[in-house]
N, C-alpha and C positions, 0 to 999 in steps of 0.2 A: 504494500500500500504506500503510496507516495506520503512523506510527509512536508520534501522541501519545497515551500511554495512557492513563486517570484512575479511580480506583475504581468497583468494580462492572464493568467491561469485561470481557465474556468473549473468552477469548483460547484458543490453541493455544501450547504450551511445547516446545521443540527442545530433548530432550534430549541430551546427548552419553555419558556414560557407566551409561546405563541400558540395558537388556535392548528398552525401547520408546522410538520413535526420538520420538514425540513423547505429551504428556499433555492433557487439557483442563485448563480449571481460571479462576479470575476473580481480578481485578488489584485489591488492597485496601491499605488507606493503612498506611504506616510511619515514624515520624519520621526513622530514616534513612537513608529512602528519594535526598532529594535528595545527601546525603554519599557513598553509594554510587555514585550513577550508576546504580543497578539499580532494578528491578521488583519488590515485597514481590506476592506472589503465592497462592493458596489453590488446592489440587492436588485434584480431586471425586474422591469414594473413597477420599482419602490414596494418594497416588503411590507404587509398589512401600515407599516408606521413610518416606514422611514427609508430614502433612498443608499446611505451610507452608514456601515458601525462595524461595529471590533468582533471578531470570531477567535475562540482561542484554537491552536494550530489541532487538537484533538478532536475539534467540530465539525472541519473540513475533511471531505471527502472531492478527487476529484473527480471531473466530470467525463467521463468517457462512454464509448458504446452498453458495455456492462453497468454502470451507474442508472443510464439514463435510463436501461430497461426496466432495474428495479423500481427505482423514483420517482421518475417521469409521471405515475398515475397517484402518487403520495396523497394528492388531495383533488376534489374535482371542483373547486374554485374557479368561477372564470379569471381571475386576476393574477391565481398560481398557473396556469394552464396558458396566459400570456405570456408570464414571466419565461416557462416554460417553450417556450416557442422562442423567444426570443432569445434565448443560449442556444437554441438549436442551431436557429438562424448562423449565429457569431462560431461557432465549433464547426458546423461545414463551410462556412467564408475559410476558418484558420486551415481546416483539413484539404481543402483548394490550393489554397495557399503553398501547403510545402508540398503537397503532388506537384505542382507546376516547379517549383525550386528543384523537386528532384529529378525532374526530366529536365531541367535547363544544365541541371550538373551532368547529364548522361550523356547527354547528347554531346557536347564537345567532344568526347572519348573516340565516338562514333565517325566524326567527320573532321573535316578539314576548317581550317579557324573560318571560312566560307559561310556556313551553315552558323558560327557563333553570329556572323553579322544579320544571318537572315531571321536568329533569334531575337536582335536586336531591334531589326525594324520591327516586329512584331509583336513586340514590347511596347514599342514606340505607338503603333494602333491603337494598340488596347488602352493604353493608358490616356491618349486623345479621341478616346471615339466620345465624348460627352461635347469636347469643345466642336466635334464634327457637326454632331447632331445638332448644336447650338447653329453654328453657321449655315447648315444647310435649311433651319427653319428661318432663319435671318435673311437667305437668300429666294423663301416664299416655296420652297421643296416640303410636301408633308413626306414625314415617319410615318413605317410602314405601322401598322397596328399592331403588333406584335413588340415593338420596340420602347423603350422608356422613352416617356413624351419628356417635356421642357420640367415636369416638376417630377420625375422617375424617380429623384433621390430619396423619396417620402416613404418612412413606411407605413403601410396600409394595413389596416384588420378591420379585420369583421367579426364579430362575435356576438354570440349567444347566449341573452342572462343565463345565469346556473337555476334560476327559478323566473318563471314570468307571472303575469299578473292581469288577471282576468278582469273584465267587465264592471264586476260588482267588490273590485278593491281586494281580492283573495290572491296568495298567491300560492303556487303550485312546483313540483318540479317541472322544468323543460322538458316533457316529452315528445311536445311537437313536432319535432323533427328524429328523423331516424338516428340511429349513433353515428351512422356513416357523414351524412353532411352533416350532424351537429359537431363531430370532432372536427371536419374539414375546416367549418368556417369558425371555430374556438382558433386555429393555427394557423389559418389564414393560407391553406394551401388548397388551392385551386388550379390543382394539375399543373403545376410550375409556379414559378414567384408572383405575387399581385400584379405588378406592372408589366406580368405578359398576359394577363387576361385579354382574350384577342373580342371585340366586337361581334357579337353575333346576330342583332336585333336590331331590326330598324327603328329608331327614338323620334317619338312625336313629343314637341315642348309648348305648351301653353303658356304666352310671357316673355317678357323680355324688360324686366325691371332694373334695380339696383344689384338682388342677386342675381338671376337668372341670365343678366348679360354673361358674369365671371364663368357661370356653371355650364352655360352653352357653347362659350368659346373650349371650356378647357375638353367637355365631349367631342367637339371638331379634330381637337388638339389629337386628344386619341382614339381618331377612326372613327366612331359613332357616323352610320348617314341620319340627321336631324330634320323631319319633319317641323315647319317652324309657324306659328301664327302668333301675335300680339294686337289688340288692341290701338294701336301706335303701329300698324304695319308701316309707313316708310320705314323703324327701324329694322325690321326685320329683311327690306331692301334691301339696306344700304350694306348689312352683315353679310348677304348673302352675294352681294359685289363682289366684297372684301376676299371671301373667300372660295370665290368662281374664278379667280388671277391664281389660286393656289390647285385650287383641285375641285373643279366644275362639275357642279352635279352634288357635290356631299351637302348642302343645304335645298331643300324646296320649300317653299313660302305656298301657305296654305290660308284659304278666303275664309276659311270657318271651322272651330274645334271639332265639330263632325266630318271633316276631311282630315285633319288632320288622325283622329283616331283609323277612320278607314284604311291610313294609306299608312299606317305604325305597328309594331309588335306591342311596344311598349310607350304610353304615354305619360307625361310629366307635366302635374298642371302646379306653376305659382306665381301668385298673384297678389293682391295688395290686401285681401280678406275676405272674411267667411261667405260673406255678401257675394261678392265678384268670381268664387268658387266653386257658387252653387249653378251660379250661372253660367258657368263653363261647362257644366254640365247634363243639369235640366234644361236651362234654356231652350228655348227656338234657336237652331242649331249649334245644339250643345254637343260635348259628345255622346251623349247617349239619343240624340234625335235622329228618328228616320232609322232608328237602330232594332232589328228583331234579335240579332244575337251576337254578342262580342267575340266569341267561339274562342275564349276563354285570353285574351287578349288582357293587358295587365294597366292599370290606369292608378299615379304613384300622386298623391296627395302632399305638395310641398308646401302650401300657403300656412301661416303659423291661423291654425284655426283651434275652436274649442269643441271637445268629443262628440257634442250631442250633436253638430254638422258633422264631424266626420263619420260617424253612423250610420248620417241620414245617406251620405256619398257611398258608405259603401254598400248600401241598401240598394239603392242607383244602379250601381254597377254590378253588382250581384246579380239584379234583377233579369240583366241583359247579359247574363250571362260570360261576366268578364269577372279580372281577379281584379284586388282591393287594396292597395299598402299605402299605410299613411306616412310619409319619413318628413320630420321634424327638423328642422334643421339649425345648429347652434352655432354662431359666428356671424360677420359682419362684411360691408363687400370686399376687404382685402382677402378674408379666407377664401371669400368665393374666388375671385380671383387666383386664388394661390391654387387650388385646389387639396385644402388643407380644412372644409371643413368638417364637426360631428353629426352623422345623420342619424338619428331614433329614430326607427322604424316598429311599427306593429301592425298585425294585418295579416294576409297571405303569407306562409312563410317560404312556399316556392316560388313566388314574385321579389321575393328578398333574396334569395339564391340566384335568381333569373338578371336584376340588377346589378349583382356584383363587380361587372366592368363597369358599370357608370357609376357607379358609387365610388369605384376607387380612381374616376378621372375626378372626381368633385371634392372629393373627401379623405381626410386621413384615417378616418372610422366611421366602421356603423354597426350601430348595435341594434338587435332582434329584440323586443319586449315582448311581447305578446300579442293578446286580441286587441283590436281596435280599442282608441280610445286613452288607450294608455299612455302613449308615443305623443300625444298633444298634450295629455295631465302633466307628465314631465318635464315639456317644451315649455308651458306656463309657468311651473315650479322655476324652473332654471331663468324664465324672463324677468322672474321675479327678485331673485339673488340679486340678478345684475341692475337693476331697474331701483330697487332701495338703496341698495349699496352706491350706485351714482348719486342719488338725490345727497346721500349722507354725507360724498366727496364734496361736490358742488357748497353746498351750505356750509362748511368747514372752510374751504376757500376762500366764502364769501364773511366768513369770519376771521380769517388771518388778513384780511385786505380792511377790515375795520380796526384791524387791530395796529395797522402798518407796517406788517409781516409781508413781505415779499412773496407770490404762487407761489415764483419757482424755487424758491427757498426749502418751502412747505413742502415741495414736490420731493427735491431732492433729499431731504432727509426723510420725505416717508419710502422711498426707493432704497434706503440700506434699511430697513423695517419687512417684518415679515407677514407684515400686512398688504405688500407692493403684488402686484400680482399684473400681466401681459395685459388685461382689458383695461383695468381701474388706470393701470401706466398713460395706459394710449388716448383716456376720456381724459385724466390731469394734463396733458399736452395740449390736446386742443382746448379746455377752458383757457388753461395759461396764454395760450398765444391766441385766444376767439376765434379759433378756427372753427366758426359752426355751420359753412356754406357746404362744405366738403363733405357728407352724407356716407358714415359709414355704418348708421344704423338710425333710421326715422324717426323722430319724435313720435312722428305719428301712429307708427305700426306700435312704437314700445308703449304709448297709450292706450292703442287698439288690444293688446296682451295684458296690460292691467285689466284692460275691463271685461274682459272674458274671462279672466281669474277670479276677478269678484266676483262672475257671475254663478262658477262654478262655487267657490266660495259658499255661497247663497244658498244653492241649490241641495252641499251639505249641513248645512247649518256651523259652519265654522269662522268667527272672527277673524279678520285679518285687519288689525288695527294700522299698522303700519305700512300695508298694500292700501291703504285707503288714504292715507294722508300723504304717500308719493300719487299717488293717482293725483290727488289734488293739484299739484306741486307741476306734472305733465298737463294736465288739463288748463292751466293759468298760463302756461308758455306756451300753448297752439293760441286760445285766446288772443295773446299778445301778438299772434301773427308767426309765430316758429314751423310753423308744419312742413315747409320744408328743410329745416334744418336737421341737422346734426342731435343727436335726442341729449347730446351734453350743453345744451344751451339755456339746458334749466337752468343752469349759473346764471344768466342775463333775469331770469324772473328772480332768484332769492337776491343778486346783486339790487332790483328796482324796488324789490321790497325798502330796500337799505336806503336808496334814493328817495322814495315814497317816505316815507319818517323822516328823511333831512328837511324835505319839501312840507311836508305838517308841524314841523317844530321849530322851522323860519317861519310858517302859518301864524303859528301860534304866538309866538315871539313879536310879531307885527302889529298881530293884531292888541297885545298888551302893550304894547310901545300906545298903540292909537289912545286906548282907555285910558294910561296914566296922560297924557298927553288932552285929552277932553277934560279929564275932571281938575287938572292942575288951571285949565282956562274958566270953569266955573267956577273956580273955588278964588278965581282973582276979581 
């Protein structure tokens, strides 16, 4: 059994007072490493608690073919079964790795120094085929579909809660899916790596918004042919100009979402809300008009809505005999853009297996919750996080600014705090600088998700004191005319608040100057 351990070493970690008896994870340097007598070590996934901690060298076990056979099923967690996946990943990279070293050492033996140069350039390939691929999209050439698009570097997964959750708030083991695709997409293999998931369906998009521009280009990006209609049809033109100079024919523009579904495998409706969703579908030429049977054709609900319309949709389309999924979507337009961002899906769960390439042109994840319903209670839950926690930032600002404390001051020491977090970073930036023309997440819609929240709220009879007094807070900055901004411009409303009291207190002030002022004239 190996006990000498050295950076980089994937290892197996004995835990004792955790829930799982053991973690994967890889062994990385520490100055006081030797003063300890312990193991500085890096936990894949972050371990139930923590991304980094000390393993005594008796704990470790390494990670090889024989390890992983016994271990590998230690717990069936989704989040160990990540973890899990992700040393596999890094152990066949290294096991790559030195088969290629040992045939680069063989071969010289083999041939004349001729052959070491034709290693070289070879080398030379491999190691520039990204900056290739870059140039060659730069040059208006698409990648075959097969090949890592412009964001390939990303790793993707999709996974499978360990338990979903029904209808009526119960939850369950995952049986829904067979063990076969439930291990598949817990590990994220789909018959070769994520980013060679090759395009198999023809994609119809309803929309062409704030996200849906970022999520339609990056489907372009890898292979997807996209059936396209928007409301705003010049934009869906002008998009499909763009990309008739690249490769003519991967966009068709379609006069109404009932063509669009006809001429699709799989269609994608998002939109600015529940209203404008339903109507993408019921409507006089919706996708379900003029429709006797979808023949089992898949139609993926992305507009941020609340359960009791996603129900009603998938009642819709059930009816006509097509499949159902609702995917929620969490991020702002740079992720979409990036294609980086998290899709909660519930609904069909062979329609979530069927989307797998587009989800992983869009997204760095997506996760399978259950039935309908759940995947939007989530999506509200999480709007909400982000949605109080701004009002909280915004108001704190607008109190370091009365106080004559400087933002970016405030910013920069809440960024070495462990409270700093990528979204709350990115919303303290644009207050600091007023950047709220720049739209990387609507007032409006984060409005439109409070009140769908309440409503749900309502509906159980639960309190939400403080989803009711950011409501407020978003509801007074559209008033003021915000609706197209940036949803971090509530700072301008609790800032005018501040301004409103200066403007009543010189009110006030004037008006007492006037009174001492009259009665000092009657009293003469």
């Amino acid at each position: 059994m190996k006990t000498n351990f050295k950076a980089g070493d994937l290892v197996w970690t004995h835990l004792k007072k955790d829930t799982v008896a053991v973690w994967p994870a890889r062994v990385e340097n520490h100055p006081d490493q030797a003063a300890k007598g312990q193991i500085y070590v890096y936990y894949f996934n972050g371990k139930p608690n923590k991304q980094n901690g000390w393993a005594a060298p008796s704990s470790i076990t390494e990670y090889n073919e024989e390890t992983k056979a016994k271990l590998s099923q230690a717990s069936s967690r989704a989040d160990f079964k990540i973890a899990v996946a992700e040393i596999e990943a890094e152990y066949q990279k290294s096991q790559s790795k030195e088969d290629s070293e040992k045939g680069d050492a063989v071969e010289p033996e083999a041939e004349a120094p001729k052959p070491v140069r034709q290693s070289k350039r070879k080398s030379s390939n491999e190691s520039g085929e990204c900056s290739t691929s870059a140039s060659k999209i730069a040059k208006g050439k698409r990648k075959p579909a097969s090949e890592p698009v412009e964001n390939g570097t990303k790793q993707y997964k999709a996974i499978v809660a360990d338990t979903v959750v029904g209808g009526d708030g119960r939850t369950s083991p995952n049986s829904e899916l067979d063990p076969i695709d439930q291990a598949s997409l817990v590990t994220g293999d789909f018959g070769g790596t994520p980013q060679d998931m090759t395009p198999t369906s023809i994609i119809g998009f309803l929309g062409l918004g704030i996200m849906s521009t970022g999520m339609v280009n990056n489907l372009i990006k890898a292979g997807h042919k996209v059936n396209l209609w928007s409301r705003q049809i010049d934009k869906c033109y002008k998009l499909k100009e763009k990309v008739d100079e690249v490769n003519e024919g991967q966009v068709n523009v379609c006069v109404a979402p009932c063509d669009v579904m006809s001429e699709s495998d799989i269609v994608f409706n998002c939109c600015s809300d529940p209203e404008t969703a339903q109507k993408n579908v019921s409507d006089n030429c919706g996708v379900t008009h003029d429709c006797e049977n979808l023949n089992g054709k898949g139609f993926v609900e992305m507009t941020g809505i609340d359960p009791n319309t996603s129900l009603k949709l998938s009642e819709y389309i059930h009816a006509k005999g097509g499949r159902y999924l609702e995917a929620q979507l969490q991020g702002s337009r740079d992720e979409a853009a990036d294609g980086t961002l998290l899709v909660l899906t519930a609904g069909d769960n062979s329609l979530f297996i069927d989307c797998q390439s587009c989800f992983q042109a869009i997204s760095k994840s997506s996760l399978y919750l259950g039935e309908v319903g759940v995947a939007s209670k989530v999506y509200l839950i999480m709007q909400l996080m982000q949605g109080i926690s701004l009002v909280g930032l915004a108001e704190c600002l607008v109190l370091a600014d009365r106080c004559g404390i400087s933002g970016k001051d405030i910013i920069n020491i809440f960024n070495m705090t462990n409270m700093s977090s990528p979204y709350l970073r990115k919303k303290a930036n644009k207050i600091v600088d007023k950047d709220f023309k720049q739209v990387e997440q609507s007032i409006k819609n984060m409005q439109k998700d409070f009140r769908l929240a309440l409503g749900l709220s309502d509906e159980l009879m639960q309190p939400l004191i403080l989803t009711s007094a950011a409501n407020e807070v978003f509801k007074h900055s559209r008033k003021l005319g915000y609706d197209d901004h940036d949803c971090s411009c509530i700072y301008m409303k609790a800032r005018k608040g501040k301004e409103d009291n200066a403007v009543n207190h010189g009110t006030k002030v004037s008006c007492m100057k006037m009174v001492l002022k009259n009665t000092q004239e009657r009293e003469v």
